[in-house]
C-alpha positions as CSV (number, residue, x, y, z in Angstrom):
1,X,0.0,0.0,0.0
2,X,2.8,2.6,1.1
3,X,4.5,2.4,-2.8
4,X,1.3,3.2,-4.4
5,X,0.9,5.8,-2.0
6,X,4.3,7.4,-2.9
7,X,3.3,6.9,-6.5
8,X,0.6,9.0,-5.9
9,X,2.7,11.5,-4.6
10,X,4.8,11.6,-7.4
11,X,1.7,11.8,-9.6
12,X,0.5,14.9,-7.4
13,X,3.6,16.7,-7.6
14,X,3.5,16.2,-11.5
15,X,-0.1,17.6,-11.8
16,X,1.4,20.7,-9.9
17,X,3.8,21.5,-11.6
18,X,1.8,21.0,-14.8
19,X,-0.9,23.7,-13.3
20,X,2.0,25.8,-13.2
21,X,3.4,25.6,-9.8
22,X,6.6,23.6,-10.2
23,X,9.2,25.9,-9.6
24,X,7.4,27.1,-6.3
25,X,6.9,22.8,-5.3
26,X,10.5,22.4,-6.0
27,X,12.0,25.7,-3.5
28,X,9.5,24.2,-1.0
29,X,11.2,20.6,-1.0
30,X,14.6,22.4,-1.2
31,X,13.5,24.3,2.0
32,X,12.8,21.4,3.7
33,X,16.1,19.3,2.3
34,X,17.8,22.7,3.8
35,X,16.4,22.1,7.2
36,X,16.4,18.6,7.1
37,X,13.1,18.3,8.0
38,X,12.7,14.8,6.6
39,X,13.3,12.8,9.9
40,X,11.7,9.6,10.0
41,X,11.1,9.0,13.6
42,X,8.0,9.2,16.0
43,X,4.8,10.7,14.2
44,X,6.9,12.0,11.3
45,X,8.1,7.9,10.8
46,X,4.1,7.1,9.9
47,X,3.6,10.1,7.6
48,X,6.9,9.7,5.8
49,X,6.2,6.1,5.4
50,X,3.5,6.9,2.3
51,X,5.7,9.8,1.2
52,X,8.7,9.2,-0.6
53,X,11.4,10.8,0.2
54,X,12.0,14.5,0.3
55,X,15.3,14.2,-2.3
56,X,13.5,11.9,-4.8
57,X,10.6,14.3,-5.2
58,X,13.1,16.9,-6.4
59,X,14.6,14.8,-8.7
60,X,10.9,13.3,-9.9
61,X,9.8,17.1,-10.2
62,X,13.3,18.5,-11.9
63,X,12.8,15.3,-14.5
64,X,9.3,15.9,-15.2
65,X,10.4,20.3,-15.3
66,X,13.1,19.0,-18.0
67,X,11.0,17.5,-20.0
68,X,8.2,19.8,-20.0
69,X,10.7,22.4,-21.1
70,X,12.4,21.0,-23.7
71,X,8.9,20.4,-25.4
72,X,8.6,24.1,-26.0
């Protein structure tokens, strides 16, 4: 259940970006890389476990951003 969970999280981060707020998605996960903010332990362990992680994200997002872009 918790990797089709993470693919949906991918797949939401996509349609973001696609409405136009990808740039803004990716400084927010570079915030929280920053401030390492990702810790998997307690409460934040049982949210994390249907989100991938912070660093893939960015690299899902930047991918799907590179692509996007070199369309036009």
């Amino acid at each position: 259940m918790n990797i089709g969970s993470r693919d949906f999280e991918y797949r939401a981060d996509e349609v973001a970006a696609k409405a136009g707020f990808g740039d803004e998605l990716l400084e927010f996960f570079y915030r929280i890389e920053r401030e390492n903010i990702d810790v998997r332990k307690g409460f934040i362990a049982i949210l994390a476990s249907t989100h991938p992680y912070t660093a893939y994200r960015i690299e899902n997002i930047e991918t799907f951003l590179n692509g996007v872009r070199q369309e036009y």
